[in-house]
C-alpha positions in Angstrom: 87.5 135.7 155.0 85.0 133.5 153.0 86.6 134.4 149.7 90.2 133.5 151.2 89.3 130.4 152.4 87.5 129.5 148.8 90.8 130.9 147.0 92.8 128.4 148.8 90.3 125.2 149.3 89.5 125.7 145.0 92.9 124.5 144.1 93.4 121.9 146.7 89.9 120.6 145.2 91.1 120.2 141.4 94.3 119.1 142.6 92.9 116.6 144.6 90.7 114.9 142.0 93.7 115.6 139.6 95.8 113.2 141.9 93.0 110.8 142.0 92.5 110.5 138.6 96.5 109.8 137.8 96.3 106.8 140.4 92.9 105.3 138.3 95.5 105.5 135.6 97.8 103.3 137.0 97.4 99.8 137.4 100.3 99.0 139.8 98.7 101.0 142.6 95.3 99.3 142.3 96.8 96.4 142.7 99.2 97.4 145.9 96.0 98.8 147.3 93.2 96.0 147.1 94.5 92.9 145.7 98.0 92.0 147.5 96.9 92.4 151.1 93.6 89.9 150.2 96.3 87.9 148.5 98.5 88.1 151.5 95.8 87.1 154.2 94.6 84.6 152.1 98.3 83.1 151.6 99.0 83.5 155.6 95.4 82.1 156.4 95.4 79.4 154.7 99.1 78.5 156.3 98.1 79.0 159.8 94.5 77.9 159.4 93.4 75.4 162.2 94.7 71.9 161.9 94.6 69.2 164.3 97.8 68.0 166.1 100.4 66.3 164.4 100.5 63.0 164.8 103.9 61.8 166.8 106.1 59.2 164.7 107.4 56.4 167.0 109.9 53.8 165.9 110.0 50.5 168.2 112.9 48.2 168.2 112.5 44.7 167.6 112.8 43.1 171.1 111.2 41.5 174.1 108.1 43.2 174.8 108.3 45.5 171.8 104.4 44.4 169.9 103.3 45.0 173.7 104.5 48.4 173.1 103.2 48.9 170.5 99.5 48.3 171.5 100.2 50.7 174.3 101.2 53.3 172.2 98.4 53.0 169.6 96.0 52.8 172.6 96.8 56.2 173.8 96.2 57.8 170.5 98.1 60.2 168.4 100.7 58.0 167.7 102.0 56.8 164.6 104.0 54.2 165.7 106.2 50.5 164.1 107.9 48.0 165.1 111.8 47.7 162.9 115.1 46.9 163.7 117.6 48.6 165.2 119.4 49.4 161.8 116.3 50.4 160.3 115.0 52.7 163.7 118.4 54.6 163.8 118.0 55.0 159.7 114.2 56.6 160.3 115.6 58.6 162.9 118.4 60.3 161.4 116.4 61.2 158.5 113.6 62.6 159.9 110.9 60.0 159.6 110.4 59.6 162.9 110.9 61.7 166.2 112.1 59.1 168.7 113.1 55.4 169.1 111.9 53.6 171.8 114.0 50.2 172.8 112.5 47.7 174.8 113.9 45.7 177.9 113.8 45.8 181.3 114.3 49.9 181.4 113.1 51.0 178.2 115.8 53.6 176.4 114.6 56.4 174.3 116.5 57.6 171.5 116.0 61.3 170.2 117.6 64.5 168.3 118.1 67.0 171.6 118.4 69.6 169.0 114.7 68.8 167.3 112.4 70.3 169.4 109.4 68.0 167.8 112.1 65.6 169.1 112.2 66.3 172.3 108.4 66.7 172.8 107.8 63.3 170.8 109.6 61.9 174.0 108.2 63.1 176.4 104.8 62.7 175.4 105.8 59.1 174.4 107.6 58.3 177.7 104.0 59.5 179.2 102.1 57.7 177.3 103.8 54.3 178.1 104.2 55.2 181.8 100.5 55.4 182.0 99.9 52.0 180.1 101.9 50.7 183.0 99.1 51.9 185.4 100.8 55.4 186.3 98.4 58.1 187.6 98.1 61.6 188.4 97.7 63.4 191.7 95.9 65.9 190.3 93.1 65.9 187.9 93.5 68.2 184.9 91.4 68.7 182.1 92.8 70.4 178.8 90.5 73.5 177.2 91.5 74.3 173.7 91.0 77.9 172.5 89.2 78.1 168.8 87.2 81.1 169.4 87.7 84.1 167.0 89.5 87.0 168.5 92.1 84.2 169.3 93.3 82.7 166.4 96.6 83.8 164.9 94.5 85.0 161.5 92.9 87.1 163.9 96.5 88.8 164.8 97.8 88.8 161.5 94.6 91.0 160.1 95.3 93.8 162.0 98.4 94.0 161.3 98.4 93.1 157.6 95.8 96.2 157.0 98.9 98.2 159.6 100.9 97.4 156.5 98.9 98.0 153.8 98.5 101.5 154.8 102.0 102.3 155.6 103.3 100.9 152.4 100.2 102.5 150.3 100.4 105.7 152.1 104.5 106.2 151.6 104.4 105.0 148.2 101.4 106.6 147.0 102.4 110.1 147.8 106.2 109.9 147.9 106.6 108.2 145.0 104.3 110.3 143.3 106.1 113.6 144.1 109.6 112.1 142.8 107.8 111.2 139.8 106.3 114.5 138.9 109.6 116.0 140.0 111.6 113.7 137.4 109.2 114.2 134.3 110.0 117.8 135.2 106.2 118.6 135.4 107.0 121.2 138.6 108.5 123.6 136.6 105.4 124.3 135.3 103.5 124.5 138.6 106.0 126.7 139.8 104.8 129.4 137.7 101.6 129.2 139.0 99.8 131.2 142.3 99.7 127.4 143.4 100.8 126.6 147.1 103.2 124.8 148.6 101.1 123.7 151.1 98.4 122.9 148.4 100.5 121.2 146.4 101.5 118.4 148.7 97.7 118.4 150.7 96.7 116.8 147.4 98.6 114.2 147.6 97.5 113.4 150.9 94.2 114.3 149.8 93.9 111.7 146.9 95.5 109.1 149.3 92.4 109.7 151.6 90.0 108.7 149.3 90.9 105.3 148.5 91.2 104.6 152.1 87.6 103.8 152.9 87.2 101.2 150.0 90.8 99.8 151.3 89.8 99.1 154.8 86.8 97.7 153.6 88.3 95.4 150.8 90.4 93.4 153.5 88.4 93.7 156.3 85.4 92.6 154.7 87.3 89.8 152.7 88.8 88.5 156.4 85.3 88.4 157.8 84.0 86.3 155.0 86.6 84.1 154.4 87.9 83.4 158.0 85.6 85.0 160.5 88.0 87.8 162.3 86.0 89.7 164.0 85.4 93.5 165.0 84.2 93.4 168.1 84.8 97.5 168.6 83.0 100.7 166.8 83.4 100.7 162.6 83.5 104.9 164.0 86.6 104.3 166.1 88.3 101.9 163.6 87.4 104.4 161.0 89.4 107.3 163.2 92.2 104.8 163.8 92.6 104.0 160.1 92.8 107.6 158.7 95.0 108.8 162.0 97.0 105.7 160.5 96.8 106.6 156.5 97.9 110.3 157.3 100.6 109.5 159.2 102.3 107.6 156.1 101.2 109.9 154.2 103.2 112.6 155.8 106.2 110.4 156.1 106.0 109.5 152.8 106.2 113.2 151.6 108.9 113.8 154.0 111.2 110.8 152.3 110.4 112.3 148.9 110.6 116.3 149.9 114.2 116.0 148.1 115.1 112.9 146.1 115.6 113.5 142.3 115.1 109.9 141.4 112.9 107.1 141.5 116.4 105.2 142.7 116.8 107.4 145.7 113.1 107.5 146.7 113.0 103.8 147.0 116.0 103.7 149.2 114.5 106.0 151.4 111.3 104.4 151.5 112.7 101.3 151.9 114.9 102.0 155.1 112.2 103.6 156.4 109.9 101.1 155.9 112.0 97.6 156.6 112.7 98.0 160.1 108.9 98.4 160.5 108.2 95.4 158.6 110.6 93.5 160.6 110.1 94.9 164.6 106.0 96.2 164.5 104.2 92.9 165.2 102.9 92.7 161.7 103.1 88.5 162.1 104.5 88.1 165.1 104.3 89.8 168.4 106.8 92.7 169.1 107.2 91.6 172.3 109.5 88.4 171.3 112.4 91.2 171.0 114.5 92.1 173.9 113.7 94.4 176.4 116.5 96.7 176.2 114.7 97.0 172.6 111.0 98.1 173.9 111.1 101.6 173.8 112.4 102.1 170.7 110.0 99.6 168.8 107.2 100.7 170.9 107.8 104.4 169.6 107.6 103.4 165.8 104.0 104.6 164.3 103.3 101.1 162.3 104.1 99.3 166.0 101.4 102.0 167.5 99.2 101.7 164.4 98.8 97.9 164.8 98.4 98.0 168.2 95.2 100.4 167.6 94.1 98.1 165.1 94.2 95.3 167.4 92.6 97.5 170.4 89.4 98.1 168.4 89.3 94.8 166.6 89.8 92.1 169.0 89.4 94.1 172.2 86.6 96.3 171.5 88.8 99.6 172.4 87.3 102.9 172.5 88.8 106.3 171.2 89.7 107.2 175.0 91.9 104.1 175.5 94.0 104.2 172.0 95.0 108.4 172.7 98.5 106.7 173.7 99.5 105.0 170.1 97.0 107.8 167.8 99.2 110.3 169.6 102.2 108.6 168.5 100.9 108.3 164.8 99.4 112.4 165.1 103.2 113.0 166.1 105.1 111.3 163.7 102.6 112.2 161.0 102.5 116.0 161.8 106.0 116.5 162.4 106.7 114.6 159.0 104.4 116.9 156.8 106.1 119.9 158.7 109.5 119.1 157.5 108.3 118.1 154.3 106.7 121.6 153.8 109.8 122.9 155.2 112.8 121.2 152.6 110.5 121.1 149.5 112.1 121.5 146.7 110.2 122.2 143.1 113.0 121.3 141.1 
């Protein structure tokens, strides 16, 4: 039994480092795999870093009362506000410079772009702020509580789901695009002579993809937690499990899309209609949940939306094993099903 199991596991071995060694080889991967998701977060990060709120443009019209305006306006802070004329407030306000236009009398008149939603905030905050100068008050006493811990910050959504990515798009494209290429170079004619596997043949490809996984993970997450504090607040064990669940999962897909295609034209097709919808619907940077209901299911049965949602279980939540079996069950199933056809349709030549 011993000597079966080492016929079998001694190929997988050298094909395994074989496949690992053709990936050193080729620059474009080690780039895909380490440097565009840091680029990415870093690119998102910075664009939905913390900033304090924008300050609301007001335009007054010259008038009665309008200086007195004015210093109620610039009193109640966050306000950017002038006094011009009429010609010159409608001027600023169709182009954008400012968000309303206030004009004074004895009922003050706001003007404001209904379709501009900074518009429409601009006057209502504006119309507050003036009905307060005028000794306005509230029944009930409120306080506001702004939320700048980490765990809560949108960089600390988009990490998850940026890593989500990376190891869709690495897994397909590392091991499909792999097998088209060998397939085109017409390098499995040769292995077809050999006592080589089926089964071996395409383990190694998911093999090799395994191994660049650790330093993968750790390249983003670590760059993340330097760079913008997002946390990981459950087990490195359990978001270990969760990545590789993840990683062969896309592997097996990407094995699947490539299991026939004689081209490097038809691969990428594949890949690419396989791998767009998810881009789009799997709460990579936004939530899934903004999309209809009638929608749900299908979205929620996708493996990058059940992969992201792990992700963002152990990360932000602190999730164990037992309360992701939902979504690694999903990723098991579309991953196992995937490498079954894929052994199934091969096709050497």
């Amino acid at each position: 039994m011993s000597g079966r199991v080492s016929r079998y596991l001694d190929p997988l071995r050298e094909l395994t480092f074989a496949r690992f060694r053709e990936q050193r080889r080729q620059p474009e991967v080690l780039f895909w795999v380490f440097a565009f998701p840091v680029l990415l977060a870093l690119a998102l990060g910075l664009a939905f870093r913390n900033r304090p709120a924008d300050v609301i443009r007001v335009a007054v019209e010259t008038g009665p009362g309008a200086e007195v305006l004015l210093q109620d306006l610039e009193a109640a802070g966050g306000f950017a506000a002038s006094v011009v004329s009429p010609d010159r407030a409608q001027e600023e306000l169709r182009t954008g410079r400012v968000a309303v236009v206030v004009v004074p009398g004895d009922s003050l008149v706001y003007r404001f772009d209904p379709t501009r939603s900074d518009s429409r905030l601009a006057r209502l905050a504006t119309d507050d702020a003036l009905q307060r100068a005028e000794g306005r008050e509230d029944v009930r006493v409120t306080r506001d509580r702004t939320v700048t811990e980490r765990g809560a910050r949108y960089i600390d959504f988009l990490i998850p789901g940026l890593l989500g990515l990376n190891l869709m798009s690495t897994g397909m494209w590392g091991c499909g695009y792999a097998v088209v290429d060998a397939r085109r170079r017409k390098l499995m004619k040769r292995l077809l002579a050999s006592p080589m596997r089926r089964s071996q043949y395409l383990l190694s490809f998911i093999s090799a993809r395994l191994i660049l996984l650790l330093p993968e993970v750790v390249v983003l997450l670590g760059f993340a937690a330097l760079a913008f504090g997002v946390p990981v607040r459950g087990s490195l064990a359990t978001l270990a499990v969760v990545a590789l669940v993840g990683a062969m999962c896309f592997a097996g897909m990407g094995l699947l899309t490539a299991s026939r295609a004689q081209t490097v034209e038809a691969v990428s097709g594949l890949m690419n209609l396989v791998m767009l919808p998810m881009w789009v619907l799997s709460g990579v940077f936004f939530s899934s949940a903004n999309f209809p209901a009638a929608m749900q299911p299908f979205i929620q049965a996708l493996p990058l939306t059940a992969l992201n949602g792990a992700l963002r279980g152990v990360m932000l939540e602190g999730a164990s094993l037992g309360a992701l079996a939902v979504p690694l069950g999903i990723c098991a199933l579309w991953g196992g099903a995937s490498f079954a056809v894929a052994l199934r349709i091969f096709r050497w030549r």
